[in-house]
N, C-alpha and C positions, 0 to 999 in steps of 0.2 A: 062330461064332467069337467068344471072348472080345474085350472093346473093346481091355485090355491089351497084348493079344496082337497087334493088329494093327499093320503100320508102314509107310510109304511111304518106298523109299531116295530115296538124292538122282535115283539115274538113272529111277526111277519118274517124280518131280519134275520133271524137263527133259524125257522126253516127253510130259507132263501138260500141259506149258507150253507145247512145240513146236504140241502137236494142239489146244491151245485157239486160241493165236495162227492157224493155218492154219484156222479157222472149224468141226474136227473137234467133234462132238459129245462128250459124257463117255460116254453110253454105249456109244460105239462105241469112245472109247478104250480103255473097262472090258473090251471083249469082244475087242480084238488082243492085249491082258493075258494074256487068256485062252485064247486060240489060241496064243503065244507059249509058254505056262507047260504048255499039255497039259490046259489043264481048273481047273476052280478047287479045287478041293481042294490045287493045287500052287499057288496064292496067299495071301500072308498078308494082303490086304485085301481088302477090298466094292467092291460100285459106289458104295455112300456116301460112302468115303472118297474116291473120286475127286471126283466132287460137291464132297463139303467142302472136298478141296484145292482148285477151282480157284472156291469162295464167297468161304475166308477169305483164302488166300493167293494167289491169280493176281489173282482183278477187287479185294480191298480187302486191307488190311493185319491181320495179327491183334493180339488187343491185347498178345500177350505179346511181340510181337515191336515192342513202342512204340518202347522204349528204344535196340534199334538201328537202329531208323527216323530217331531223332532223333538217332545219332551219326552215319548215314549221312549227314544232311541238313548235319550243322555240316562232313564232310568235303567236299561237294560245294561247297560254300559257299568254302572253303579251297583248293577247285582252281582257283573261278573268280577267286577274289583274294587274293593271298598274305597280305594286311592284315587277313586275316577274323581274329578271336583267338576262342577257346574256352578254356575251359579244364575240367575235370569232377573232382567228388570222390566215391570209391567207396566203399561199404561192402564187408563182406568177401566177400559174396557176389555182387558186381558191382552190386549195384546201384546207382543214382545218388541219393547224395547229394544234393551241393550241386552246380548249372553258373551258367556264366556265360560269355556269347557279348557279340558287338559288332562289327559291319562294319566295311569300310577309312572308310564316311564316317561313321560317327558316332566313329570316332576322329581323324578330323582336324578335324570338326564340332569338340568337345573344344577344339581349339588355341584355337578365336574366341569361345567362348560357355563356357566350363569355370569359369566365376570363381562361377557360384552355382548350386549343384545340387539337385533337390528329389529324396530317394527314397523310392517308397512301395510297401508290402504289403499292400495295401489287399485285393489280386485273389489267390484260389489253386484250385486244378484239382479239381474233383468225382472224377475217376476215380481222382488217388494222393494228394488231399490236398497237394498242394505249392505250399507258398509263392510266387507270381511278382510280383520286383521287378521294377522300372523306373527308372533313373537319368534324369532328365530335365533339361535345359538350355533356356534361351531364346534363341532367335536372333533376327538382327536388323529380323525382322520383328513382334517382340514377340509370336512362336508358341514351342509348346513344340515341340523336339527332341529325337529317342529317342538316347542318347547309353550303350548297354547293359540288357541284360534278364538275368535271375536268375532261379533255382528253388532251393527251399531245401525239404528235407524240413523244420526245425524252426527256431526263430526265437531260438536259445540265441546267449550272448555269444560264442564258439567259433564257431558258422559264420557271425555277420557280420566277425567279424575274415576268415576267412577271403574271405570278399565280396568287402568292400572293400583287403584285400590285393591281390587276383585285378584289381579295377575302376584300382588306382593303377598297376598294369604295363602293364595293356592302358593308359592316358593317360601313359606315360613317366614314371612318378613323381610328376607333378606335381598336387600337393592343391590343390583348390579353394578359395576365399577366403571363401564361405558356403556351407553346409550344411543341410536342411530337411527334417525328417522328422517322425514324430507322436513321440505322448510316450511311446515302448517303452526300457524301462531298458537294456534289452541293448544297442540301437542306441547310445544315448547312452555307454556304455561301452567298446562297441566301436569308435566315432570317434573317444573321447580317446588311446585306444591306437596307431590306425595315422594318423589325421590333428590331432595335438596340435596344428599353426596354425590348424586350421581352426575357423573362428567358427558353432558348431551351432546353430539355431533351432527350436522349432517351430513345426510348420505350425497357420496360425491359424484357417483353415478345419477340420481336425480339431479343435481345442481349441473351437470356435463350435457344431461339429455333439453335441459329450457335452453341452451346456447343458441342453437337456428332459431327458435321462435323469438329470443331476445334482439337480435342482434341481423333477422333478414333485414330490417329496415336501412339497415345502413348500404352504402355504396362498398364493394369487395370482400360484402361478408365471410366469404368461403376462407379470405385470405388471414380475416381478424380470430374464424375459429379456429384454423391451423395454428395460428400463433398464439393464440389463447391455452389452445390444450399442452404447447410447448413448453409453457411458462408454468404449467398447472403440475405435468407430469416430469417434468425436467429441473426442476429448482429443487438443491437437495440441501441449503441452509436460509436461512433466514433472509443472513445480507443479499444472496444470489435470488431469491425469491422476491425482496424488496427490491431492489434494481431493473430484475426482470419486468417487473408486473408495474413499473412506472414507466419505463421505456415503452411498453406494450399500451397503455394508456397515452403516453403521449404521441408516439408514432401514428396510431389511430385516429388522434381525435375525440377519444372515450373518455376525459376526466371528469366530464359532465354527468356521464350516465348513474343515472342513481342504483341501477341493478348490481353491477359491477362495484361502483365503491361502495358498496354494502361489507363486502369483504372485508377482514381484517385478515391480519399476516398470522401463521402461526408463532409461539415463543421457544426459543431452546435455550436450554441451559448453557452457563460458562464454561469456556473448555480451561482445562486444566493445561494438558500438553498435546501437542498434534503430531500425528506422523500420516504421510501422506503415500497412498497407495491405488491402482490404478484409479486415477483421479478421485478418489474419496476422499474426505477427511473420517480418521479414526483417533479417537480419544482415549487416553488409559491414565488411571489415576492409582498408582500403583499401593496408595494409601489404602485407598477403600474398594480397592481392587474392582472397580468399574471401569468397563469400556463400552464405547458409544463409535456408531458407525453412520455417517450419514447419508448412506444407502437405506437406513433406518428397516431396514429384514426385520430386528428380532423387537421392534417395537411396534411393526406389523402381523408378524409370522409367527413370533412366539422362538424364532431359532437363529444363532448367529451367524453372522455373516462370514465366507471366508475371507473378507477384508480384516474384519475385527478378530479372527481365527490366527491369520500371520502376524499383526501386529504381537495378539500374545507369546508366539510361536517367540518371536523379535526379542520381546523382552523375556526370555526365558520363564514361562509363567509354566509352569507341570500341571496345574489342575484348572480347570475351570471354576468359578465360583458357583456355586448353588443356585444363586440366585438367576443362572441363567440355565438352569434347567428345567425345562417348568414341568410340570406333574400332568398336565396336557398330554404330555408325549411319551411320557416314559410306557414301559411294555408292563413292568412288573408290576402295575397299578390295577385293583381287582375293583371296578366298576360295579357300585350296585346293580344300576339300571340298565345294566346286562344280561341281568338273569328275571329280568319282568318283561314280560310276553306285552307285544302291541295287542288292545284292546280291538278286536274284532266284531262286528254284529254278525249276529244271527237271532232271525226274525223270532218270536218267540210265543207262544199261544197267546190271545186274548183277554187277560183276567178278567174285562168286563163280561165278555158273552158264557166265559165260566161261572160266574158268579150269578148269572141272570139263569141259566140253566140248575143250578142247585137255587135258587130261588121257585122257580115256575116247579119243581120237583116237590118241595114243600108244601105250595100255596096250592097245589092239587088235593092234597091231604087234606087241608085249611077247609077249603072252600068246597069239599066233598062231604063234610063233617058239618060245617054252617049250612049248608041246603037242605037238611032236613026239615024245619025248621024256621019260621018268618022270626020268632024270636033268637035264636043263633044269626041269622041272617043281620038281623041290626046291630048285634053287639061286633059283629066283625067289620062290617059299614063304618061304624064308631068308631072302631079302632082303628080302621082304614085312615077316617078322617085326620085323627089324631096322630096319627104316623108321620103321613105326608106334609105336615104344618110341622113338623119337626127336622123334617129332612129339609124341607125348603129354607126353613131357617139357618141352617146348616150351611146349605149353599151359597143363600145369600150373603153369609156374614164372612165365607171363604174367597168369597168374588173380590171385596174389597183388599185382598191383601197387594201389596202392589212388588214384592219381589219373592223370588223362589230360588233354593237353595241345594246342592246336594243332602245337604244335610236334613230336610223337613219335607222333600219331594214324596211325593205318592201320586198316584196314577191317577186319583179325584182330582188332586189340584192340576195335574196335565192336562185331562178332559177339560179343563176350563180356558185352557189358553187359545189365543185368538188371534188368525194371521194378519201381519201390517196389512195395509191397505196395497190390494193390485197396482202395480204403475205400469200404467200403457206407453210402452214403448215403441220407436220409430223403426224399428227394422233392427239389423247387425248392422256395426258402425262400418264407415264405407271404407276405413283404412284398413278393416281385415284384411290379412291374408289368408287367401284361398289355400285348399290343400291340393295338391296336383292331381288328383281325383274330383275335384270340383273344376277344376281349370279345362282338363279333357273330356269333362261331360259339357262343361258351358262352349266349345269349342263345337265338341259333335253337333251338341245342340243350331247353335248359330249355322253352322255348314248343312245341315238336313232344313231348316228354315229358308237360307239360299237356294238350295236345290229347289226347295217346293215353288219357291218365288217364279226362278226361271221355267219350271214348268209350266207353270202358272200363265207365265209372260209370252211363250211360244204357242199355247192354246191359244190365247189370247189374241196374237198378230195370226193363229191358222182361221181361227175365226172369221177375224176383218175381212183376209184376204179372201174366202171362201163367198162373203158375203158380198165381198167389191165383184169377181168373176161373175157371178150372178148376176150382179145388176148390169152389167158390160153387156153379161149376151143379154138382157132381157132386152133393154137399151135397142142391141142390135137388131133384135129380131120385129120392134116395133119401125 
């Protein structure tokens, strides 16, 4: 029997699944099949396919069936807390685009920590090639939190808009006050458009990490990035930054590079009055009772400096102003997103093959009551027909929708989703690093490969030499 040709119904499928669950072997299954049917010439499958059903689809998942693995998992997710958000964009063919998911706690997380957000693309999936972001926030224990995840078949200005569209609904509208990504145009593009207040940055760890690939080309590289990162991590105003970073250019040689003057300097504010403390500048404006440290802690950290601490100390100042206490840190601060549980799966019955089972329960009754009977018989045919030209219609006109929602999800429009297209991939990239468990089997390995070699090799020369003795005496004795 042709492979084509063969198929497994759904009711094949549920006693496949019945007799695995009861501990029945496959090929006992294979062979009631076969007792039932009158012989196998009257089946359109093998014992294989029994097999195969219950390899790919009973004990593991198949991989075509990814896609509504993972819309089943955002609905289960959705039943156990109504605050789960989702959202999905489809191509025509179902398959998934663009998603974006986020639990009830990292969206009330959001409320306390959403003032500066870092997102990166840094990570994407071997088996469909898909983008996976991460919005990440800091909470007040100075850790990162998962505040939404992303997949993105392509990294065009059109699906970060849509993104970050999608990531401003799930947090109530409300844009963050800083913004941190690497230096991808689209991203940059697509924040001016949906978050125009928000103040975008790069991230300075990706701009640190291009420096060897920018800059091998040159003659004493090692010595330009040492001096580079000095200028980068060492300039604590503007002037001193300015100065730095032209000396560093011209001592080089680099005022050409276009990578490099890309850069602009940062701006700071006018200082009012200075007092000067192990080599800092601290600013206090007794007016508006601000002070500024240009160690710059509490304009990173969120806490002040004890530069800027003595200076008040100096000027007799008894209280701190408020505005440098931030509500980040404080203890007495009662955290919604405290008391809401991280969203867990657990796998959960199948409502399709329940529902196919109170179906086939009915249609036993149906179809026990029309057999009487060649006229019962047709009026149920009829109905038959008329059914299924309704459901098909049903489905077909659900296919066209091209995006899906927490809000309007059901397990029919899951079953339709369709995985990106496989990308065959070349191996793990070769800059892995191994685990030191891999290191001492590649190791063993290579050393039992030598051994076999030099055994190999001493047979080898015992061979020859057994063979040369031989021909010596044969030699002599002629």
């Amino acid at each position: 029997m042709l492979k084509q040709h063969r198929e497994l119904s759904m009711s094949i499928h549920r006693i496949i699944e019945n007799n695995e669950e009861a501990g029945i072997r496959p090929n006992k299954t294979y062979q009631s099949f076969v007792a039932a049917a009158g012989g196998h010439r009257e089946l359109n499958f093998i014992e294989k396919d029994v097999k195969n059903y219950i390899t790919r689809e009973v004990r593991n998942v198949s991989e075509q069936e990814d896609a509504k693995e993972f819309g089943k998992y955002l609905l289960r997710m959705k039943e156990k807390n109504q605050n789960f958000f989702f959202e999905l964009q489809l191509e025509e063919d179902q398959s998934i685009k663009l998603a974006f998911w986020a639990d009830a706690r990292s969206r009330a997380a959001f409320e306390y920590f959403g003032d500066v957000i870092s997102f990166d693309t840094t990570y994407n999936t071997n088996r469909y090639n898909l983008v996976c972001g991460s919005f990440v926030g800091v909470n007040h224990h100075g850790q990162s939190t998962l505040l939404g995840c992303s997949l993105m078949k392509n990294e065009e200005i059109e699906s970060f808009k849509w993104l970050f569209q999608c990531w401003l609904r799930c947090m109530g509208g409300n844009a963050p006050k800083g913004f941190l990504t690497d230096q991808c145009a689209s991203m940059k593009r697509a924040l001016e458009a949906c978050m125009p207040t928000t103040i975008h940055r790069w991230c300075i760890w990706h701009i640190m990490k291009k420096i060897p690939s920018k800059l091998n080309g040159y003659k004493g590289h090692a010595d330009i990035e040492q001096e580079m990162s000095q200028v980068v991590w060492n300039s604590h105003s503007k002037d001193s930054f300015d100065r730095n970073w032209n000396d560093f250019l011209l001592n080089f040689g680099l005022a050409d590079n276009k990578w490099l003057s890309g850069y602009s300097v940062y701006e700071v504010g006018e200082q009012v009055s200075s007092s000067i403390f192990n080599k800092f500048v601290v600013t206090y404006d007794s007016v508006a009772a601000e002070v500024k440290c240009q160690c710059l802690l509490f304009e990173s950290r969120g806490i002040l400096c004890r530069h800027a601490l003595s200076v008040l100390s100096f000027e007799q100042v008894s209280q701190v102003s408020p505005r440098y206490i931030l509500e980040r840190w404080s203890k007495k601060v009662k955290r919604r997103h405290t008391h809401i549980k991280s969203s867990h799966d657990e796998p959960l019955m199948e409502p399709r093959s329940k529902r196919f089972d109170q179906l086939v329960f009915r249609s036993q009754n149906i179809c026990e009551f029309a057999s009487e009977s060649e006229e019962l018989t047709v009026i149920l045919h009829r109905a038959y027909d008329n059914v299924m030209a309704e459901m098909e219609a049903l489905k077909a006109k659900r296919k066209r929708t091209s995006s899906l929602s927490h809000e309007d999800a059901n397990l029919e429009s899951v079953n339709e989703l369709q995985s990106p297209p496989r990308i065959r991939t070349r191996g793990r990239p070769k800059n892995r690093l191994g685990s030191k468990l891999e290191k001492q089997i590649a190791n063993a390995t290579k050393k039992k490969k030598t051994k076999v070699l030099s055994e190999v090799k001493v047979m080898f020369f015992k061979f020859v030499a057994i063979e040369f003795i031989f021909l010596v005496n044969r030699l002599a004795n002629v």
